[in-house]
C-alpha beads as a LAMMPS data file, in Angstrom:
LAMMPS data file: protein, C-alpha beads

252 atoms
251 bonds

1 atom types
1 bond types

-500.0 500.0 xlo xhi
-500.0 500.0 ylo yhi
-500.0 500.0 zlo zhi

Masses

1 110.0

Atoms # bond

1 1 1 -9.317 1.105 -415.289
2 1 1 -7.735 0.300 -411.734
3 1 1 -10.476 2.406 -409.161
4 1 1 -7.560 4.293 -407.386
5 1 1 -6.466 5.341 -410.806
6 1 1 -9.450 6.896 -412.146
7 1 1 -9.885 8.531 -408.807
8 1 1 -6.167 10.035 -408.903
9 1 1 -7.431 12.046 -412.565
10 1 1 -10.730 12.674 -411.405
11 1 1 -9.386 15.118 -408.575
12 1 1 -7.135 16.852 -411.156
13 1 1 -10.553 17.458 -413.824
14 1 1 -11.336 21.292 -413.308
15 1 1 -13.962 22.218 -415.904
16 1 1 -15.131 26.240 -416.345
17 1 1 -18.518 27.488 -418.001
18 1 1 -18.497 31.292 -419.442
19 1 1 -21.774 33.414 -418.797
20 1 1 -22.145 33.553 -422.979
21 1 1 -23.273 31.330 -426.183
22 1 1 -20.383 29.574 -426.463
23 1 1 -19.063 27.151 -424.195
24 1 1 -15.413 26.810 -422.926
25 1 1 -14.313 23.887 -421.446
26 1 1 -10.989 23.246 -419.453
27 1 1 -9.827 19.506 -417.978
28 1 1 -6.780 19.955 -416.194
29 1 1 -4.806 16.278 -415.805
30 1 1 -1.502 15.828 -413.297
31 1 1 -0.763 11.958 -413.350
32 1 1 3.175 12.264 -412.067
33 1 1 2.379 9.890 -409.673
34 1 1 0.883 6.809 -412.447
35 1 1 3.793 7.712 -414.289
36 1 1 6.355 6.661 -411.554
37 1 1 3.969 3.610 -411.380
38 1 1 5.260 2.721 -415.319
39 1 1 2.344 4.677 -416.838
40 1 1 3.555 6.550 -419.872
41 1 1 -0.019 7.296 -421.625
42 1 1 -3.115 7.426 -421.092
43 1 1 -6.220 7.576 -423.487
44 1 1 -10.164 7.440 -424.082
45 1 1 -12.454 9.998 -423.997
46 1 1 -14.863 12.743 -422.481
47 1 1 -19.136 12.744 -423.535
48 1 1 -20.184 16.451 -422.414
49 1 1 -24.082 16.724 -422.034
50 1 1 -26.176 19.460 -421.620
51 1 1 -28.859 19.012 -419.125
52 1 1 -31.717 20.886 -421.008
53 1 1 -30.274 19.614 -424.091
54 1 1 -29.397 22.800 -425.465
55 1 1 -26.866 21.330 -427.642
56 1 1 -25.746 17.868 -428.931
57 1 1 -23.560 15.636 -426.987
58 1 1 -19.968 16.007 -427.553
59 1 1 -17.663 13.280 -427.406
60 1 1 -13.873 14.721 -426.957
61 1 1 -10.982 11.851 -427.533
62 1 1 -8.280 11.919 -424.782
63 1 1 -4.783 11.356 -425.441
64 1 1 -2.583 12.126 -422.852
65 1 1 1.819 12.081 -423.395
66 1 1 2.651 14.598 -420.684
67 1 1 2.271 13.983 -417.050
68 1 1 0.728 17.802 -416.621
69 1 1 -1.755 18.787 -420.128
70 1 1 -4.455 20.668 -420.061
71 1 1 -7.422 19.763 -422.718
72 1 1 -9.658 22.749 -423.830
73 1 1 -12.532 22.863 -426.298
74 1 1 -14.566 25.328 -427.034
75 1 1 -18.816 24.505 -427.743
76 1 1 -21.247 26.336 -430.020
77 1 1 -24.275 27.270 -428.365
78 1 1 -27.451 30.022 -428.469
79 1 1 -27.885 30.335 -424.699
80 1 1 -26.190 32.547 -422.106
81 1 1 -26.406 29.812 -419.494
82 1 1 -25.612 26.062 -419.829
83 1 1 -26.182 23.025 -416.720
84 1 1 -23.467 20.631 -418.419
85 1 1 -22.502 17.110 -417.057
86 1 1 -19.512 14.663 -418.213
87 1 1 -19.217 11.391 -418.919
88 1 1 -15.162 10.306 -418.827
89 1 1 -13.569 6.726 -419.597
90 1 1 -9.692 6.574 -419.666
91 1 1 -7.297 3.881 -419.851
92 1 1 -3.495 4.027 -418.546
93 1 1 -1.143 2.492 -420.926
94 1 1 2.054 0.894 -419.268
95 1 1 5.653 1.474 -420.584
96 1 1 6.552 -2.192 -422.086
97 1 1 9.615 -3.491 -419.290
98 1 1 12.041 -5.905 -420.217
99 1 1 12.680 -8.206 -417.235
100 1 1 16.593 -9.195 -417.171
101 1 1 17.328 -12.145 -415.310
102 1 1 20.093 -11.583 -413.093
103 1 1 21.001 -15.006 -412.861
104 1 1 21.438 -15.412 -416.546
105 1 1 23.071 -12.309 -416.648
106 1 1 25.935 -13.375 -414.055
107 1 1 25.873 -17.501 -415.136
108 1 1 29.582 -18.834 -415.426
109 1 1 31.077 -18.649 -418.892
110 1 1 34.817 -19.300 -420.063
111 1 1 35.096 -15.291 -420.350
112 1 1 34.348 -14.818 -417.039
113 1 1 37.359 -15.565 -414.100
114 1 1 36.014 -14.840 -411.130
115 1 1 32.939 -14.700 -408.425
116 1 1 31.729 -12.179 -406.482
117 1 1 29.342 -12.413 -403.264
118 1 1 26.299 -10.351 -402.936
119 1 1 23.818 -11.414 -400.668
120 1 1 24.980 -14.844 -400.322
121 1 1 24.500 -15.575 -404.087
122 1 1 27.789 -15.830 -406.546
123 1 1 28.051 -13.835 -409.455
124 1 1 30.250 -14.446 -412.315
125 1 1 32.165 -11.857 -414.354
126 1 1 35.422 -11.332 -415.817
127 1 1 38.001 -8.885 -414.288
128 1 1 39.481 -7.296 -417.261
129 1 1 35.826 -5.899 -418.319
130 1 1 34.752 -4.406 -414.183
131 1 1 37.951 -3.266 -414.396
132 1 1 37.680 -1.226 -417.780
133 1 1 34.605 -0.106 -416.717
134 1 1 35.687 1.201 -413.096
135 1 1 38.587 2.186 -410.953
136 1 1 36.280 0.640 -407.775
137 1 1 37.058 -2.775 -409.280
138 1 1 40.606 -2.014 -410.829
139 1 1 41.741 -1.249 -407.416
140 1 1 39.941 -4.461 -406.054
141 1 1 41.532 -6.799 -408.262
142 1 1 44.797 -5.163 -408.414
143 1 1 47.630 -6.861 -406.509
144 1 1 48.076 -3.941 -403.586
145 1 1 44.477 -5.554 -402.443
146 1 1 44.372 -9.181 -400.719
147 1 1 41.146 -9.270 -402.390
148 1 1 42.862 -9.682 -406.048
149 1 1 44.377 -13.000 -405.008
150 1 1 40.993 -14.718 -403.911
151 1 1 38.841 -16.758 -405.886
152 1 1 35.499 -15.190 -404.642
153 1 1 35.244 -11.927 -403.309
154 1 1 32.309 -10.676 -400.932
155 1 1 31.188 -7.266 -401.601
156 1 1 29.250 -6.035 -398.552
157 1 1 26.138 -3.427 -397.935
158 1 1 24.706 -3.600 -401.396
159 1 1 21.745 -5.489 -402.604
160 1 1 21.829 -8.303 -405.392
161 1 1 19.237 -6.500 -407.568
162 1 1 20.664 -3.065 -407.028
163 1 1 23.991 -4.606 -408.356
164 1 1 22.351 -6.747 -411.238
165 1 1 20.879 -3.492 -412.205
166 1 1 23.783 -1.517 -412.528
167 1 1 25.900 -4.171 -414.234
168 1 1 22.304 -4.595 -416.493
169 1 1 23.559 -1.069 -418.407
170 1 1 26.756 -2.298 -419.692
171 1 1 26.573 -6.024 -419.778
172 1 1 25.743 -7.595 -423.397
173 1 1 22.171 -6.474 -424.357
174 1 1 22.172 -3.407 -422.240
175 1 1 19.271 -1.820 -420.722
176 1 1 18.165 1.635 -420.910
177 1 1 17.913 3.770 -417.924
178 1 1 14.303 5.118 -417.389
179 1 1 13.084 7.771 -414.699
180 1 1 12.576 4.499 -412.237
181 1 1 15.858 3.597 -412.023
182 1 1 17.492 6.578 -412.605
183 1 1 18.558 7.984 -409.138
184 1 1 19.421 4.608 -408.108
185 1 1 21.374 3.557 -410.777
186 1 1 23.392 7.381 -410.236
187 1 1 23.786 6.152 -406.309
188 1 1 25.512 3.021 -407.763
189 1 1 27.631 4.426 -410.414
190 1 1 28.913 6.768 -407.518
191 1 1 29.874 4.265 -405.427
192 1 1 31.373 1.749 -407.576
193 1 1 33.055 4.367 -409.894
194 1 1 31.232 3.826 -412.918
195 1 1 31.363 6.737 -415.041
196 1 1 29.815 5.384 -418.253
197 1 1 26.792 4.879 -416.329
198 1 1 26.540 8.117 -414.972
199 1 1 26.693 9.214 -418.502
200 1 1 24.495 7.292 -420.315
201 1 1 21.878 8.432 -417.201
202 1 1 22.563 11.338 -417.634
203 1 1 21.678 11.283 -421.553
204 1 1 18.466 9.990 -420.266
205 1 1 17.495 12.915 -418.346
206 1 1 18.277 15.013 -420.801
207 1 1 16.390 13.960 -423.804
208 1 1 13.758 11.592 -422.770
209 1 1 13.125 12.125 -418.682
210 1 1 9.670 13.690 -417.390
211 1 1 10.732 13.813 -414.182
212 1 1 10.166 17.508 -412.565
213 1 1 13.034 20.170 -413.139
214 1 1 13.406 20.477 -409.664
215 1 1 14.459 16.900 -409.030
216 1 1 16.890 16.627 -412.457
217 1 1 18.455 20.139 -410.962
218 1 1 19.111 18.063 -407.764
219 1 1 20.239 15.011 -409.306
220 1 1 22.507 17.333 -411.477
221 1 1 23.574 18.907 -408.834
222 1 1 24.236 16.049 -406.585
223 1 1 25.899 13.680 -409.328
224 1 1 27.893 15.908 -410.597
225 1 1 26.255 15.501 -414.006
226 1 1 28.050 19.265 -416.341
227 1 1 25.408 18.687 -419.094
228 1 1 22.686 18.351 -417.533
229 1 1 22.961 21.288 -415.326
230 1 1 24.105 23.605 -418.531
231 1 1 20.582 22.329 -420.083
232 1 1 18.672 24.211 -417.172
233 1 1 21.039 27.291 -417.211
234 1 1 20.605 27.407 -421.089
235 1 1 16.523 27.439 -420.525
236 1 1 16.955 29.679 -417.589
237 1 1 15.102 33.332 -418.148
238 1 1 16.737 36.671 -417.365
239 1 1 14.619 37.120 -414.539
240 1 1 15.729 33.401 -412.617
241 1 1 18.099 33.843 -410.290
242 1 1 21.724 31.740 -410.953
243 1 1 22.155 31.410 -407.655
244 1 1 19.829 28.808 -407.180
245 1 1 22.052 26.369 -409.357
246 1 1 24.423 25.174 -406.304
247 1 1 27.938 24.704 -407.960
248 1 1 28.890 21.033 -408.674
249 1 1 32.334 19.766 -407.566
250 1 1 34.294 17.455 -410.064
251 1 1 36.833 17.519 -412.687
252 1 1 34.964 18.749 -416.129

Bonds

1 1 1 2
2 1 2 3
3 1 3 4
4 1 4 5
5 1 5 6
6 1 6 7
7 1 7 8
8 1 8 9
9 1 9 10
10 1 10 11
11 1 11 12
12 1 12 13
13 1 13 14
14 1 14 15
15 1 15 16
16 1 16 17
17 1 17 18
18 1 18 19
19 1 19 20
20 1 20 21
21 1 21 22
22 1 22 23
23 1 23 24
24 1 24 25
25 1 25 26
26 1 26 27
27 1 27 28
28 1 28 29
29 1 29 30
30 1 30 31
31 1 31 32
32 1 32 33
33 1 33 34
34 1 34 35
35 1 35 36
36 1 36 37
37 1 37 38
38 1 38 39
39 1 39 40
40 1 40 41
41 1 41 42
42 1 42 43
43 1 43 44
44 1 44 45
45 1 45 46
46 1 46 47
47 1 47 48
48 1 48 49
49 1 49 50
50 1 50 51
51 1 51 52
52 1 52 53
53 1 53 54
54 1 54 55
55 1 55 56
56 1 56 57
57 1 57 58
58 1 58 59
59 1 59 60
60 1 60 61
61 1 61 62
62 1 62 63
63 1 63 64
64 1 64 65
65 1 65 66
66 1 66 67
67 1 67 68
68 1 68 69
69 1 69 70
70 1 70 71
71 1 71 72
72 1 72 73
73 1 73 74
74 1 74 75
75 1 75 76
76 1 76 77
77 1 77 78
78 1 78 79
79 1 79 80
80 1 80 81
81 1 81 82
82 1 82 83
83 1 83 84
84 1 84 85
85 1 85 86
86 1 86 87
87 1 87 88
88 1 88 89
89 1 89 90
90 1 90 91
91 1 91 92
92 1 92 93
93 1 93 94
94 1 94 95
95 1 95 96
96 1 96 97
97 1 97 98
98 1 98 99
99 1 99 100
100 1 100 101
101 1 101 102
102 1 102 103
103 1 103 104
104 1 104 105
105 1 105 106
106 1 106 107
107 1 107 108
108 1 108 109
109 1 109 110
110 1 110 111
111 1 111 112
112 1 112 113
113 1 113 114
114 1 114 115
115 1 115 116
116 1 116 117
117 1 117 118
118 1 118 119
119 1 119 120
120 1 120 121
121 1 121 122
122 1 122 123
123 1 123 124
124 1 124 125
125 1 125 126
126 1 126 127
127 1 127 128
128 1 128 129
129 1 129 130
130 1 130 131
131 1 131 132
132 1 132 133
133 1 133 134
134 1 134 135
135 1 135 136
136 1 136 137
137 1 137 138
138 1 138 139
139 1 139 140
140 1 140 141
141 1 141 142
142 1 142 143
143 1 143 144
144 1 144 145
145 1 145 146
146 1 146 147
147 1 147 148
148 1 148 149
149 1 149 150
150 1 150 151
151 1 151 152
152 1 152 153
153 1 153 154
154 1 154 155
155 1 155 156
156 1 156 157
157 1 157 158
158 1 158 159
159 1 159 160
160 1 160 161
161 1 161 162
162 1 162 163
163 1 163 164
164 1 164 165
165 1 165 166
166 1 166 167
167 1 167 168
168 1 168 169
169 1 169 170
170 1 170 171
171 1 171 172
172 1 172 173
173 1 173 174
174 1 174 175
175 1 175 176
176 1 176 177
177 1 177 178
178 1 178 179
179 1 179 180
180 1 180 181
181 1 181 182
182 1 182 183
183 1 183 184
184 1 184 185
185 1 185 186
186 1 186 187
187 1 187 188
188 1 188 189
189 1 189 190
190 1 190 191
191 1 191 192
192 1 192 193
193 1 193 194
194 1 194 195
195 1 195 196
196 1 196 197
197 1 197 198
198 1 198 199
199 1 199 200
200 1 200 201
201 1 201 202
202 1 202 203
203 1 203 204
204 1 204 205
205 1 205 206
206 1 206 207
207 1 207 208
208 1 208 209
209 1 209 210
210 1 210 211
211 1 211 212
212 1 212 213
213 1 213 214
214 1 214 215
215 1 215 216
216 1 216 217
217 1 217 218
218 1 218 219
219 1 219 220
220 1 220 221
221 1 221 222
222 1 222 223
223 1 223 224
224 1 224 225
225 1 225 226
226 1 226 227
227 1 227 228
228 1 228 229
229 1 229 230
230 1 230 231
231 1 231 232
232 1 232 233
233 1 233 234
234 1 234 235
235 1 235 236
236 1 236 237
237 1 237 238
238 1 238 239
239 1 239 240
240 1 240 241
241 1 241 242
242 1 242 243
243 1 243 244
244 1 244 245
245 1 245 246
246 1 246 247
247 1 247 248
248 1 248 249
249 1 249 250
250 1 250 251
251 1 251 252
């Protein structure tokens, strides 16, 4: 296990004794941080040891899915007083990634008809699907635009990969969204007027994000994303306040 990672759970281990024969253990573990890295597990296991040997080693097996979990367990013992020690090896398990190549993605093919400029590099797609897919690129390609006559278009202040990402959602052999990407691929849908990918990010944070509630409220919020924001009002307690849910602008 990388040093700085076992360091980054070792500061979140609390453990407690109780003052009677049994002993009550508590490991507290917050890992947000490894899982923005791409860790989405982690496993192996505590040895607890009494000192004086007042009771038999106990090996506990780790298995952690949520980014804040709490392990307990709970020790028979005869003494009022226990000196215990811990032994601890864990291993972080990396979501698998699928690398898309960008290039391939935007090579020229007979169903594509023309090039745009990102960066310097030309990418290949096909105006009829950009321009199902978003009113950004309808209008470009239109006729009211001198852009819609030219064989290559530059698009300006936007970054090749951000770009191959977004287009990486919708293109043949889409990609999922994954807490990573997701606030960056919500900037881009925004600005190039992609609603499908707003939605399908916003299915993401709904049933399979671990992001904190506090950043999916903002995102909500922000993105103007009507489901997502009804999923925290639903889960909301008579005692919350609604006015902390700012009201999101947009047609419904």
């Amino acid at each position: 296990m990388n040093l700085q990672i076992l360091i980054a759970i070792i500061h979140n281990l609390t453990s407690q004794t109780l003052m009677e024969s049994n002993v009550y253990l508590n490991w507290k573990f917050d890992w947000d941080k490894l899982y923005m890295e791409g860790v989405d597990r982690i496993t192996g296991h505590i040895i607890v040891k009494e000192r004086n040997d007042y009771f038999q080693p106990k090996h506990i097996e780790i298995d952690l899915t949520k980014t804040k979990q709490t392990i307990m367990n709970k020790i028979n013992g005869h003494h009022s007083e226990y000196s215990v020690s811990f032994e601890y090896s864990l291993t972080p398990h990396y979501a698998p990634t699928e690398n898309v190549s960008y290039d391939a993605l935007f090579a020229p093919s007979h169903l594509n008809d023309t090039i745009l400029v990102i960066e310097g590099k030309k990418i290949h797609v096909s105006k009829a699907f950009l321009s199902y897919q978003s009113e950004y690129f309808e209008a470009l390609f239109s006729k009211n635009f001198k852009e819609g006559s030219l064989s290559e278009i530059e698009i300006k202040e936007v970054s090749y990969d951000d770009f191959g990402l977004l287009c990486s959602i919708f293109y043949p052999n889409p990609q999922f969204p994954n807490d990573r990407t997701a606030e960056k691929l919500l900037i881009m849908a925004r600005r190039f007027l992609f609603p499908s990918v707003t939605a399908i990010v916003e299915y993401h944070l709904i049933h399979n994000s671990k992001l904190k509630k506090k950043k999916m409220k903002r995102l909500a919020d922000e993105f103007g994303m009507p489901k997502l924001r009804e999923k925290f009002i639903r889960q909301m307690s008579p005692l919350d306040n609604p006015r902390k849910f700012k009201r999101i602008r947009g047609d419904f």
